[in-house]
C-alpha positions in Angstrom: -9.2 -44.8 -85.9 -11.2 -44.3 -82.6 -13.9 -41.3 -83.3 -16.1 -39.3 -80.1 -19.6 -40.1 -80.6 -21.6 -37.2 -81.7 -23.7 -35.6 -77.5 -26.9 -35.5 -78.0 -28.4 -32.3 -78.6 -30.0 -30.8 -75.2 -33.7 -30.2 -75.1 -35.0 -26.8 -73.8 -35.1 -27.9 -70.4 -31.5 -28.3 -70.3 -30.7 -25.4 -72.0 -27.6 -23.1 -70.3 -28.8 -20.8 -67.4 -26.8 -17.1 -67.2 -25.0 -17.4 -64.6 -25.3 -14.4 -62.2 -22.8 -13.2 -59.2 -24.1 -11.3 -56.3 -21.6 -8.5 -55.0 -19.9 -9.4 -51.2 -20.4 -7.1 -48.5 -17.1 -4.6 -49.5 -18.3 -4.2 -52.9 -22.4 -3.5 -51.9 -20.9 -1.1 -48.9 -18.4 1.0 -51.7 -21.1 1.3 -54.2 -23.8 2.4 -51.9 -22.1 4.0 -48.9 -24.8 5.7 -47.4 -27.2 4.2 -45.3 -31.1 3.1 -47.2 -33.2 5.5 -44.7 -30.6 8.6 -44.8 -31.3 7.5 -49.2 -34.9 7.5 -48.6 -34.6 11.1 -46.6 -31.9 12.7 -49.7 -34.6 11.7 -52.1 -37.8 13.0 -49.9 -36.2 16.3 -49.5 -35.2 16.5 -53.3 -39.1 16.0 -54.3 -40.4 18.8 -51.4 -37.3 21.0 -52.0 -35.7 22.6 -48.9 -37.5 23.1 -45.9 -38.4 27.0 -45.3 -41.2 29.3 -44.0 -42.0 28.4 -40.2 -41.0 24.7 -40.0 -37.3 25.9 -40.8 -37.1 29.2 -38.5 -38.8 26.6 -35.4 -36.0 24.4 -36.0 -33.4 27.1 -35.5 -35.2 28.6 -32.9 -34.8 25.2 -30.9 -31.3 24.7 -31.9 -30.7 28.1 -30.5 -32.5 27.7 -27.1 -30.8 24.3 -26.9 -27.4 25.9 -27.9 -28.1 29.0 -25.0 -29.3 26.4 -22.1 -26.2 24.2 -22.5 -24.2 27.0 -22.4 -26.0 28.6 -19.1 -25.6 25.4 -17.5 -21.7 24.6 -18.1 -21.7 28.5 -17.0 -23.2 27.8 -13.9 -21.4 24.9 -13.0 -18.4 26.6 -13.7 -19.0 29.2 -11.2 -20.2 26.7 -8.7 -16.8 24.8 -8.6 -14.9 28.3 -8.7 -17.0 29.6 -5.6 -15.9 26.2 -3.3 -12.4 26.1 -4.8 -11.5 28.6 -2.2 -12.7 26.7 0.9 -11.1 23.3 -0.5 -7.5 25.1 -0.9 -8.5 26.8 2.9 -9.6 23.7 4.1 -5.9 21.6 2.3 -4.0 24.4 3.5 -4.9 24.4 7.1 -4.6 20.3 6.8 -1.0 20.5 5.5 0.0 23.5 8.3 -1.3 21.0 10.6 0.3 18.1 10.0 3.7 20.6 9.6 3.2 22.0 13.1 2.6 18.3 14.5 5.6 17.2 12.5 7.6 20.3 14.3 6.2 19.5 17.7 7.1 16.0 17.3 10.9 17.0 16.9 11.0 19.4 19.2 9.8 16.8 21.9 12.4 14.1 20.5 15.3 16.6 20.8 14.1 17.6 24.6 13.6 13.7 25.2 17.1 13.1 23.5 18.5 15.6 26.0 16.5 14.6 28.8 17.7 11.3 28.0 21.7 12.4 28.4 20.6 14.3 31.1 19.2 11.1 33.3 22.8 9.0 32.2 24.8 11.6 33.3 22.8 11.6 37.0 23.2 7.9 36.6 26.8 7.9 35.8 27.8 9.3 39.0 25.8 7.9 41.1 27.1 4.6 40.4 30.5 2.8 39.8 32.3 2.5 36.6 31.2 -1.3 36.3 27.9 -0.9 37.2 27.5 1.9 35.0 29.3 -0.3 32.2 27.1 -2.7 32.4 23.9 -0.3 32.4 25.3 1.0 28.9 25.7 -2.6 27.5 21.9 -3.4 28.1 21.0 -0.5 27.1 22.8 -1.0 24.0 21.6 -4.2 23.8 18.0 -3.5 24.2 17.8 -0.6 22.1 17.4 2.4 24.7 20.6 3.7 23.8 22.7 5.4 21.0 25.3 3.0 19.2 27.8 3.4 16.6 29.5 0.9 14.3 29.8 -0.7 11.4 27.7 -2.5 9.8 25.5 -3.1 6.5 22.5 -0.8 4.8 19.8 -2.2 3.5 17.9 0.2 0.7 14.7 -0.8 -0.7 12.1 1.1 -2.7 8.9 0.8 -5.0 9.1 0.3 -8.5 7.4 1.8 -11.5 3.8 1.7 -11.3 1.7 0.0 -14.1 0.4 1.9 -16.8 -2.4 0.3 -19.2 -0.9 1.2 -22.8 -4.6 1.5 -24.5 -6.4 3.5 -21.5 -3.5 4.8 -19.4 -5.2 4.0 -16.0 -2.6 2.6 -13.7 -2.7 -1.3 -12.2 -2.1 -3.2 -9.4 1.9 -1.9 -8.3 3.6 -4.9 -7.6 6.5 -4.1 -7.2 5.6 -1.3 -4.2 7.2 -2.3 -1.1 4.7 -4.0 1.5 5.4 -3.9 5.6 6.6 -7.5 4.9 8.8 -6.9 3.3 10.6 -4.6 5.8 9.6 -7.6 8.1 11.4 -10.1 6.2 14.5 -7.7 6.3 14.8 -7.1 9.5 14.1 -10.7 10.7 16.8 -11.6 8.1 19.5 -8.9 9.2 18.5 -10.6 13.0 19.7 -13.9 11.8 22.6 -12.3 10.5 24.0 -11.2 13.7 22.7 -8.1 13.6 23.0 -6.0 17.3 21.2 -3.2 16.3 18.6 -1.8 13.6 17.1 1.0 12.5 14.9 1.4 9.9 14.4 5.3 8.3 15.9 6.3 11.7 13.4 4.4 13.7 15.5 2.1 16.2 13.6 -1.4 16.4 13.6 -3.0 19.9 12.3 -6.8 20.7 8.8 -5.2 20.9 8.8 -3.4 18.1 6.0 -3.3 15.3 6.2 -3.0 11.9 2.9 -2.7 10.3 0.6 -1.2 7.3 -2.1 1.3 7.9 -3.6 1.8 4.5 -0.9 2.5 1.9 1.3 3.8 4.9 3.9 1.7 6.7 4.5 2.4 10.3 7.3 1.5 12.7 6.3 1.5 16.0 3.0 3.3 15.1 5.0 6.2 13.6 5.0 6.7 9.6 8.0 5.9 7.4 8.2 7.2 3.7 9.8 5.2 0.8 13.0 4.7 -0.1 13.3 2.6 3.2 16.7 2.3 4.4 17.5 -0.7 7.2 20.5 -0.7 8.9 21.7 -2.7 11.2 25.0 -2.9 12.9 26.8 -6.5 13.6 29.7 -8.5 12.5 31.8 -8.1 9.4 30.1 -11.4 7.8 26.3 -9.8 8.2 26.4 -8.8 4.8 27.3 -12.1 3.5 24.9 -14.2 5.4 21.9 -11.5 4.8 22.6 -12.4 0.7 22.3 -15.9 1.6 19.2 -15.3 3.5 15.6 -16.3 2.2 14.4 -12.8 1.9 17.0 -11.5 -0.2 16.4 -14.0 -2.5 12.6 -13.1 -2.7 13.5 -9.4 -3.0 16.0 -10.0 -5.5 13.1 -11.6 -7.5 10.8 -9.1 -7.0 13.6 -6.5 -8.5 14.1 -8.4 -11.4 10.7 -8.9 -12.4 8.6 -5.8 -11.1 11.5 -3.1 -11.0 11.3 -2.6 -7.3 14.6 -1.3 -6.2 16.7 -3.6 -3.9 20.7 -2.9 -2.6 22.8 -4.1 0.0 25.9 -2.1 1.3 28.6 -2.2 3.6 28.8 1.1 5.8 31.2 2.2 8.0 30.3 4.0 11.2 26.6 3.9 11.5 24.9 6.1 14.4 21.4 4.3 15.0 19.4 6.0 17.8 18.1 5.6 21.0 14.4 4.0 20.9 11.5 5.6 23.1 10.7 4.3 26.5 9.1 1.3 26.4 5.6 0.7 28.1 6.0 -2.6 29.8 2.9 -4.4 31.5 3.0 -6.8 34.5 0.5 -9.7 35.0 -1.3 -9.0 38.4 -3.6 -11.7 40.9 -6.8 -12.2 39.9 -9.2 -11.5 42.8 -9.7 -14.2 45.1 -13.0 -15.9 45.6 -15.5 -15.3 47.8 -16.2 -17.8 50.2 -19.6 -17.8 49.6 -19.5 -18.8 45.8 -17.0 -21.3 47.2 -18.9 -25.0 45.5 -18.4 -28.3 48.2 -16.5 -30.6 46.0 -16.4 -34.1 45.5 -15.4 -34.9 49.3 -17.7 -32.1 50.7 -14.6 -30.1 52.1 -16.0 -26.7 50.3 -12.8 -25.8 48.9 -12.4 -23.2 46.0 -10.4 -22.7 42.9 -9.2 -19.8 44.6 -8.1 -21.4 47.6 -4.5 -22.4 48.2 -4.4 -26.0 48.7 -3.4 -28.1 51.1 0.5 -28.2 49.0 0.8 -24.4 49.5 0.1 -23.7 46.4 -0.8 -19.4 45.7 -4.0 -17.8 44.1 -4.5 -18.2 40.3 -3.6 -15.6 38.2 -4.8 -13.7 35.0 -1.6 -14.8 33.1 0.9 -17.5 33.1 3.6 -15.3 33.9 3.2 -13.5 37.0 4.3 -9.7 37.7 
């Protein structure tokens, strides 16, 4: 039978250690909570005893001057604001009765252009024959100085839901808001469509039309237009079919589905779509012909200008390709 060899007995260098643990961070911070200075303070007071005489009414005294001069000051700033809160409500208020009375002036003028407008057709009308005057309506039409009606398809589109951070509740980057592009992108769409005529928020557009941002405000032919933004257009029956189909209601269909701006395309019936303003045309004019004394001799000495017409009757130069 196999036996275990007797170990050898271990001298006193080798003789077991106590093993000791030292307690983690949870177990130091539960059993001594409080910090080792406000310890050293507890057991400072406990030897002196509480602090009283002078030392204790000065501290008081300081906490009470501290207390009143806080107080005076939120007191005083108080009254401050509530002295210019009248002039800032005078000041909003005679802003907002502004921009009413402009806003009233502005359709006042538009209904007296309106009926200037029918005034000047009538005149018109009877001064010329039925197919003259015919054919004065349809380019009017066509260009957008005149009243239509048809039917045709609406196009409604306005800003989502602005961002909100969860944590802080300051509000992001909106992008689902509706951009001047966007508008643009519609209305070159509806164009492509077939589209005769289009208005957008009752603003008719004509082939020099704008459509731009100033700031956060979109204007149409430098006059403001407010959100929900409706476009509609008048043209053939398959408009509305062909705008779906189109680029940019793909891209706004997108934008819908992933930043909650609102996008819808309608069939109407019997649209009315204004009359556009007047337009302001300009004309290229001659430049000014050279004098003969800056004339330079040319190459063959004859002295002859750019200004000049040469010898193949061609005219002057002018300040633009297309001439007035």
């Amino acid at each position: 039978m196999t036996t275990r060899a007797p170990e050898p007995d271990a001298g006193p260098d080798k003789a077991e250690q106590p093993r000791t643990y030292a307690p983690d961070f949870l177990t130091q911070l539960f059993r001594t909570p409080l910090d080792p200075g406000y310890v050293d303070a507890a057991a400072r007071r406990a030897e002196s005893g509480p602090v009283t005489g002078w030392r204790r009414i000065s501290r008081r005294s300081a906490m009470v001057v501290t207390m009143l001069a806080v107080g005076i000051l939120l007191s005083v700033a108080y009254r401050h604001t509530m002295a210019e809160e009248p002039s800032r409500s005078q000041a909003r208020a005679g802003l907002v009765g502004q921009i009413r009375q402009s806003e009233e002036d502005t359709a006042r003028l538009q209904q007296r252009a309106e009926s200037l407008r029918a005034e000047v057709a009538r005149q018109r009308a009877a001064a010329l024959d039925d197919r003259d005057a015919a054919r004065l309506r349809e380019l009017e039409a066509v260009t957008g100085l005149a009243r239509v009606r048809g039917d045709g398809v609406v196009v409604r589109v306005a800003d989502g839901p602005a961002a909100v951070d969860a944590v802080t509740g300051a509000g992001g980057a909106n992008l689902g808001r509706v951009l001047d592009r966007d508008l643009q992108d519609v209305a070159n769409a509806l164009w492509g469509a077939g589209a005769e005529a289009i208005s957008i928020n009752g603003q008719r557009l004509t082939a020099t039309s704008t459509i731009r941002a100033a700031g956060s405000a979109i204007l149409v032919d430098f006059r403001p237009v407010t959100g929900p933004y409706e476009v509609s257009a008048i043209g053939p029956r398959d408009m509305e079919r062909d705008f779906n189909a189109s680029g940019a209601a793909r891209l706004l269909r997108a934008v819908a589905a992933d930043h909650g701006m609102s996008f819808e395309v309608r069939r109407a019936d019997d649209l009315d779509l204004p009359a556009a303003g007047e337009p302001r045309l300009r004309h290229a004019v001659p430049s000014p012909s050279v004098s003969p004394t800056s004339a330079s001799p040319g190459p063959s000495g004859s002295g002859q200008s750019a200004g000049t017409p040469s010898p193949s009757g061609a005219g002057p130069s002018t300040s633009a390709s297309g001439g007035g």
